[in-house]
N, CA, C and O of each residue as an XYZ file, in Angstrom:
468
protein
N     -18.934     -0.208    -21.602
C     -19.178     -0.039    -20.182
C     -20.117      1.149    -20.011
O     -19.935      2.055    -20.824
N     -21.119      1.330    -19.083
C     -22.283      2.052    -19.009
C     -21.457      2.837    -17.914
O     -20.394      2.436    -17.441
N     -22.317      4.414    -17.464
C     -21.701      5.645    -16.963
C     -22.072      4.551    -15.442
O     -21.073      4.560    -14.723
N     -23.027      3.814    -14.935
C     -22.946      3.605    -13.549
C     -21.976      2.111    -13.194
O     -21.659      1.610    -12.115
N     -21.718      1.733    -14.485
C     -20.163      0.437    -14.392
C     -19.049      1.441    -13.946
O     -18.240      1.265    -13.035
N     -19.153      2.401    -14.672
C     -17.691      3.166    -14.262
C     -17.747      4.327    -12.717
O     -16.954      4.794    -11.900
N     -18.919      4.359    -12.955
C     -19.050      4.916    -11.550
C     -18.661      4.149    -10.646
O     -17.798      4.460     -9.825
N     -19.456      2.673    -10.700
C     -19.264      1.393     -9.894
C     -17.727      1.616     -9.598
O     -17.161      2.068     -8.602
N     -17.322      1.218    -10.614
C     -15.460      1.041    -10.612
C     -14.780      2.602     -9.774
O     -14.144      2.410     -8.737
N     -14.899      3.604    -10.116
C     -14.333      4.729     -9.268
C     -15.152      4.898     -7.632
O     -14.427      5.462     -6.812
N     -16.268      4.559     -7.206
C     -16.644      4.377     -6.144
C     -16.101      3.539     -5.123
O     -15.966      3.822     -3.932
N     -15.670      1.998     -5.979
C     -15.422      0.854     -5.019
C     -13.804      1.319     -4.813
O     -13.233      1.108     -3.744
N     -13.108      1.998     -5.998
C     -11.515      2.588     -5.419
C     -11.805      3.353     -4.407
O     -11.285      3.128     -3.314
N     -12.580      4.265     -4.567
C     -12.707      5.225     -3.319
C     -12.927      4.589     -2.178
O     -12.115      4.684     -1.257
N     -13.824      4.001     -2.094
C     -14.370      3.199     -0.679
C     -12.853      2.321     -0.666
O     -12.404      2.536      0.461
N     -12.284      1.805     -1.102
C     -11.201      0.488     -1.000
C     -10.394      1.580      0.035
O      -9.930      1.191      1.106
N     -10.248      3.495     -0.582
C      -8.902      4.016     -0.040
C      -9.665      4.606      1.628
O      -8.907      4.923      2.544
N     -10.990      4.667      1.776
C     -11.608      5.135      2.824
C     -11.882      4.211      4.063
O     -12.087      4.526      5.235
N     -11.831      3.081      3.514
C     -12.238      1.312      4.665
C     -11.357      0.887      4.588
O     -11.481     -0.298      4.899
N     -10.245      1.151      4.297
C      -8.625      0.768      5.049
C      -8.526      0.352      6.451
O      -8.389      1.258      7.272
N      -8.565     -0.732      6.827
C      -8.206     -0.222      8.774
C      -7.349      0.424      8.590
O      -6.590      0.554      7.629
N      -7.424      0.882      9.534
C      -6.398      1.873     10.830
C      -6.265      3.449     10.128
O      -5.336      4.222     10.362
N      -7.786      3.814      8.928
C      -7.612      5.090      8.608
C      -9.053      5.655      9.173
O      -9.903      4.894      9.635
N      -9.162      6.559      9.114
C     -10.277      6.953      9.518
C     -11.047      7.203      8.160
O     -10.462      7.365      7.089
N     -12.842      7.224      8.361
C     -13.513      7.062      6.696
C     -14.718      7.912      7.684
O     -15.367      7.711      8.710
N     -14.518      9.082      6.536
C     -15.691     10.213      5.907
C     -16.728      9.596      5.181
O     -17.590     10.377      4.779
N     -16.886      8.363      4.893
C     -17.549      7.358      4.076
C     -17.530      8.481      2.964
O     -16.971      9.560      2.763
N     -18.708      7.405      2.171
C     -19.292      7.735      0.627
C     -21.012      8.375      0.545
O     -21.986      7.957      1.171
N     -20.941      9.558     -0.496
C     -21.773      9.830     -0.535
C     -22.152     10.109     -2.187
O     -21.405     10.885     -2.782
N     -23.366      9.455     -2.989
C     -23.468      9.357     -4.028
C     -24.567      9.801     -4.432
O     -25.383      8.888     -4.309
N     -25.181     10.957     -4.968
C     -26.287     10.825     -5.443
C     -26.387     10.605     -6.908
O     -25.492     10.876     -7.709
N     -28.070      9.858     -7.330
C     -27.875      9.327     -8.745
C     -30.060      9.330     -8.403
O     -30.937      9.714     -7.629
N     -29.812      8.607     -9.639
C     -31.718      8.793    -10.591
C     -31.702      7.015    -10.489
O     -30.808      6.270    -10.890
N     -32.824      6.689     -9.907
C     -33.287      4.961    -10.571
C     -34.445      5.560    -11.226
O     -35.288      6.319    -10.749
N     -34.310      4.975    -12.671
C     -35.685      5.001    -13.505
C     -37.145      4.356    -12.774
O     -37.280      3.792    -11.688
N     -37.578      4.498    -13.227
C     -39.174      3.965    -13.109
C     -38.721      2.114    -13.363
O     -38.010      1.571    -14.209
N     -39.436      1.621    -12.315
C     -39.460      0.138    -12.517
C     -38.244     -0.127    -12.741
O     -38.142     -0.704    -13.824
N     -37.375      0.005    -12.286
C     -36.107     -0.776    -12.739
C     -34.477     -0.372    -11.166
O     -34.401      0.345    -10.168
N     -33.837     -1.056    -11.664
C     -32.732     -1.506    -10.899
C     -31.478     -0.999    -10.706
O     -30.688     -1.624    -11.414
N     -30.727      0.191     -9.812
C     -29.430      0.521     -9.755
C     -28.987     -0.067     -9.136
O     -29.438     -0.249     -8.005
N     -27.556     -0.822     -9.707
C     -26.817     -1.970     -9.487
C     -25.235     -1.505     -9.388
O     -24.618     -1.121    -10.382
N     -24.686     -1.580     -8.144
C     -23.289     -1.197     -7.846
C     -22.396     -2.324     -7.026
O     -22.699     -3.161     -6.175
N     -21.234     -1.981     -7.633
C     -20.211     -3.923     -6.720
C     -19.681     -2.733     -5.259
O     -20.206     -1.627     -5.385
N     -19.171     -2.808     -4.560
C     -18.278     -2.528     -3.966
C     -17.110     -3.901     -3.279
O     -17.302     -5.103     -3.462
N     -15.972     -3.315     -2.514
C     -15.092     -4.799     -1.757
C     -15.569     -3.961     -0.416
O     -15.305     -2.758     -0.395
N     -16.068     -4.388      0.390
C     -16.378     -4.351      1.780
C     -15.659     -4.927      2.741
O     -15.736     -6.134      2.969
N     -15.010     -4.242      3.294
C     -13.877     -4.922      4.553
C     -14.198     -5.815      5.448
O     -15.125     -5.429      6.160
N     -13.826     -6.791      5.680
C     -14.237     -8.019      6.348
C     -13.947     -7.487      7.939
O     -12.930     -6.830      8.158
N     -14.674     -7.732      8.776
C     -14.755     -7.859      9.879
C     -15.148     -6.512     11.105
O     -15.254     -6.355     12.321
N     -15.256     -5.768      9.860
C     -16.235     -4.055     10.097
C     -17.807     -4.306      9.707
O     -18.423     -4.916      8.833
N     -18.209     -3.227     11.219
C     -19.309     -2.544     10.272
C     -19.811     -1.839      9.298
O     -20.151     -0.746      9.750
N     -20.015     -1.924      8.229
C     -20.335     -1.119      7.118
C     -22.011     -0.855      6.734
O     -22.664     -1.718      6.148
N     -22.524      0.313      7.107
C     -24.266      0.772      6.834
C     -24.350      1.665      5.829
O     -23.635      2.665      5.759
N     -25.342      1.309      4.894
C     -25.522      1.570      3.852
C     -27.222      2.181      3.847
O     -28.285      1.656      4.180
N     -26.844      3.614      3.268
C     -28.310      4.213      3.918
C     -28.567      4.890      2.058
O     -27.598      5.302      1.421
N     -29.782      4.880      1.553
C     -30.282      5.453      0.274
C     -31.947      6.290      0.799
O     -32.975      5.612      0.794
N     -31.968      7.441      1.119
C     -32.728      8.650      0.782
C     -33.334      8.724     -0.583
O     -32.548      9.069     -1.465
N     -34.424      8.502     -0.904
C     -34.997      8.642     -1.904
C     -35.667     10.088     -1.928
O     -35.451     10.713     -0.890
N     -36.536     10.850     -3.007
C     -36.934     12.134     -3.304
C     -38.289     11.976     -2.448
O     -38.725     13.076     -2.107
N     -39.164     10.740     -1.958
C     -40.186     10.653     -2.047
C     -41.434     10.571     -3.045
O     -42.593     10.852     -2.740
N     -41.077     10.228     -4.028
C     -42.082     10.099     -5.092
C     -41.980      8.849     -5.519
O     -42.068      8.961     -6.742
N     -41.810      7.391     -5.187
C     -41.567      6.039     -5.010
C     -41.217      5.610     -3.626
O     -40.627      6.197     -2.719
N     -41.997      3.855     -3.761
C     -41.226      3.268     -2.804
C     -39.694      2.783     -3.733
O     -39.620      2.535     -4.936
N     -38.703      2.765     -2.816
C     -36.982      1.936     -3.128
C     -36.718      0.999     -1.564
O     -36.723      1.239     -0.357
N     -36.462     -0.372     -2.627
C     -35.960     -1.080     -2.177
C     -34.217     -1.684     -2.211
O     -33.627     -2.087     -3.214
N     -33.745     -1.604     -1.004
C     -32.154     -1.853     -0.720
C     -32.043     -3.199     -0.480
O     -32.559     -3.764      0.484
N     -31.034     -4.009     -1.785
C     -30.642     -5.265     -1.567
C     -29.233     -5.038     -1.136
O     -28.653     -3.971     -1.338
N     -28.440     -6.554     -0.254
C     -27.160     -6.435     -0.780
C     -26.587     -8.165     -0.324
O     -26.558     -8.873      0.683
N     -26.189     -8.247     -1.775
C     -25.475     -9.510     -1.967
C     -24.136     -9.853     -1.633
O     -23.470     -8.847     -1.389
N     -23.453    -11.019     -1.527
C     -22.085    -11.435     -1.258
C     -21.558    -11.768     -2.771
O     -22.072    -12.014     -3.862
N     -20.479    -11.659     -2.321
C     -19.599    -12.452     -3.843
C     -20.269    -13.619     -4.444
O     -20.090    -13.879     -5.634
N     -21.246    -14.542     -3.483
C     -21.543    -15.812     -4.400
C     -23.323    -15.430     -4.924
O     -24.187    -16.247     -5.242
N     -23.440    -13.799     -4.856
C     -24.657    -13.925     -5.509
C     -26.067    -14.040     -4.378
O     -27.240    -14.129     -4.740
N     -25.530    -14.004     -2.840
C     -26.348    -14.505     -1.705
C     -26.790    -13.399     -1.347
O     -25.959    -12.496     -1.440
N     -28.216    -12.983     -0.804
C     -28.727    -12.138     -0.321
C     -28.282    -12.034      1.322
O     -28.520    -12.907      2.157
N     -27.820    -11.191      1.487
C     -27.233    -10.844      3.431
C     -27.856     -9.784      3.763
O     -27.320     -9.353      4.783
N     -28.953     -8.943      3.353
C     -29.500     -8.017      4.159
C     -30.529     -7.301      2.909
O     -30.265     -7.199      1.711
N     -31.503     -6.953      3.480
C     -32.063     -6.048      2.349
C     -32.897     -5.174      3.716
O     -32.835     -5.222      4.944
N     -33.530     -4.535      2.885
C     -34.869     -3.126      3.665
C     -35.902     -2.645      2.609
O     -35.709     -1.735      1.803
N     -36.994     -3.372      2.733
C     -38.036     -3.747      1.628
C     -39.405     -3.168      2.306
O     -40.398     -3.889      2.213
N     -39.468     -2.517      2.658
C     -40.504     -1.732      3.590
C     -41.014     -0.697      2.343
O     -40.459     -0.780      1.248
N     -42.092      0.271      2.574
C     -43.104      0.785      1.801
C     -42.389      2.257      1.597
O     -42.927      2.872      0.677
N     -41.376      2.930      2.188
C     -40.855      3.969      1.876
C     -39.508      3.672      0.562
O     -39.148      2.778     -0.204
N     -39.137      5.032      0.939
C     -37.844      5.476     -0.143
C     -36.894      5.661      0.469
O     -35.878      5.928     -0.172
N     -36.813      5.598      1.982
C     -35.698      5.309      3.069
C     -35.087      4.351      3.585
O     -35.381      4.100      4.754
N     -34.280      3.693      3.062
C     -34.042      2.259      3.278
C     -32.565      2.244      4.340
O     -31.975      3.318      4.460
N     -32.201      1.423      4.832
C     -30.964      1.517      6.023
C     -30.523     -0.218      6.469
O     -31.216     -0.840      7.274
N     -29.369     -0.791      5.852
C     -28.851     -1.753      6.600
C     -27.806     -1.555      6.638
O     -27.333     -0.655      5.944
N     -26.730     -2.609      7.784
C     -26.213     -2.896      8.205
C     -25.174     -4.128      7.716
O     -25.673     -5.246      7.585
N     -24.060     -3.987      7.503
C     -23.468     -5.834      7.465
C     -22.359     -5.401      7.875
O     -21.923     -4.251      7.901
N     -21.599     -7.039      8.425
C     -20.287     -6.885      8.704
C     -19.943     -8.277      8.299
O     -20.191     -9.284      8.963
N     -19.184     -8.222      6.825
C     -18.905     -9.076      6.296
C     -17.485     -9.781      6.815
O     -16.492     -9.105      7.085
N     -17.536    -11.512      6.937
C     -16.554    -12.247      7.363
C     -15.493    -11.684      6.747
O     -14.777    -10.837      7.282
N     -15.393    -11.976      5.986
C     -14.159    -11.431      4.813
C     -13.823    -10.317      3.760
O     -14.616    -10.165      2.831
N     -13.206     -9.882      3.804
C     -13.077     -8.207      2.538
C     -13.548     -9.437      1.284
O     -13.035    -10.531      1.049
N     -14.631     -8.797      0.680
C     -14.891     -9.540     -0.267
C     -15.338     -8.128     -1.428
O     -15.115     -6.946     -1.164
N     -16.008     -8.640     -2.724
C     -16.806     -8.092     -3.624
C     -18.112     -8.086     -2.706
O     -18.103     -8.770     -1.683
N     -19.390     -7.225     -3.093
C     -20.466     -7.186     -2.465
C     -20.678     -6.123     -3.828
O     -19.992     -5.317     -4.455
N     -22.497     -6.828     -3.864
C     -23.176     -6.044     -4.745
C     -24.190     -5.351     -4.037
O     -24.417     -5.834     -2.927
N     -24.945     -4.248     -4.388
C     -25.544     -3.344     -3.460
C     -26.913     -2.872     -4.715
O     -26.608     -2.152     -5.666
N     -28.107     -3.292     -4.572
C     -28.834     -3.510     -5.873
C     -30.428     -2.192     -5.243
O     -30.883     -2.407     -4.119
N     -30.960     -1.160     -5.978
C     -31.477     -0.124     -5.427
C     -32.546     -0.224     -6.680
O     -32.339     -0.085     -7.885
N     -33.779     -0.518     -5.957
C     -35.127     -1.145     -7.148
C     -35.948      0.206     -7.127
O     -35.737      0.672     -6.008
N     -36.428      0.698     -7.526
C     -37.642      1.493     -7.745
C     -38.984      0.647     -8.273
O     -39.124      0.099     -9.367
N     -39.937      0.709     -7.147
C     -41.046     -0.004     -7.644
C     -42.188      0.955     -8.099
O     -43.314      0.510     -7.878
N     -42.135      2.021     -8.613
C     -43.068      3.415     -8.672
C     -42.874      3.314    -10.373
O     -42.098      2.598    -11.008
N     -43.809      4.238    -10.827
C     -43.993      4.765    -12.389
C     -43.155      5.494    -12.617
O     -42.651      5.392    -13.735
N     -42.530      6.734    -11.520
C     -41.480      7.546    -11.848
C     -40.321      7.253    -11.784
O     -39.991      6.099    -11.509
N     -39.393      8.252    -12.029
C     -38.035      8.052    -11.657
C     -38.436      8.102    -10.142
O     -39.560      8.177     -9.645
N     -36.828      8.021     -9.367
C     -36.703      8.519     -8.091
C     -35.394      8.823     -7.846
O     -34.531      8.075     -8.306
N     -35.012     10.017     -7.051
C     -33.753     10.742     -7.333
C     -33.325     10.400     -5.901
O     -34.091     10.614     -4.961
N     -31.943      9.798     -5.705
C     -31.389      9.472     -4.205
C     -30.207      9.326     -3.747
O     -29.251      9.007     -4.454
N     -30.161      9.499     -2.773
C     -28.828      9.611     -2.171
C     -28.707      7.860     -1.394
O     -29.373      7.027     -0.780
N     -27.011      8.174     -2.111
C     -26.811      6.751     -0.875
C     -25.097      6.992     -0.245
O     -24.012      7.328     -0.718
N     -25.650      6.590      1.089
C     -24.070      6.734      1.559
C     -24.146      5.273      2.086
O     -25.075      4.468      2.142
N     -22.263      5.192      2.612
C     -21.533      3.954      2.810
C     -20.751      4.578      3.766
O     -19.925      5.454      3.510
N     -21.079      4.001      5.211
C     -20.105      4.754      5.976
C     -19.376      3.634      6.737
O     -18.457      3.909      7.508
């Protein structure tokens, strides 16, 4: 298992104990590195029938692009625009799995923050 599988795995507990109804959520805040040309890939379970926005701050030295998939692999929102500031929105039918996929299309790294509130 790679350091951002296990991150994956201690993030989505955290978020599971923070998107509880009826608790109140400080959301999530994560910062991490996407290499040059390539893909940070995280699952979370997203509470069905909330809003949940998902915002990634990049350093500015790349554009990053924000996907995010459903359990069957389906694209439900992305923010593919020319910056490193990306911002959506979902409110999934059902508490499901959801993958949350963060591209760097630049030569460099790019260093970023992402929250889940």
């Amino acid at each position: 298992m790679n350091t951002k599988s296990i991150l994956s795995l201690a993030l989505a507990a955290l978020f599971a104990l923070v998107a509880t109804p009826g608790t109140a959520s400080a959301g999530i805040v994560h910062t991490d590195r996407v290499n040059a040309n390539c893909t940070d890939v995280y699952e979370f379970t997203l509470p069905g029938g909330e809003w949940t926005r998902i915002t990634v701050d990049g350093d500015g030295d790349t554009d990053l692009d924000l996907f995010i998939y459903d359990e069957r692999g389906r694209l439900i929102d992305s923010d593919e625009d020319d910056t490193d500031y990306c911002v959506v929105s979902v409110r999934p039918r059902r508490t499901a799995k959801y993958t949350i996929k963060i591209k760097n299309w630049g030569d460099v790294y790019n260093e970023y923050q992402m929250t889940i509130e």
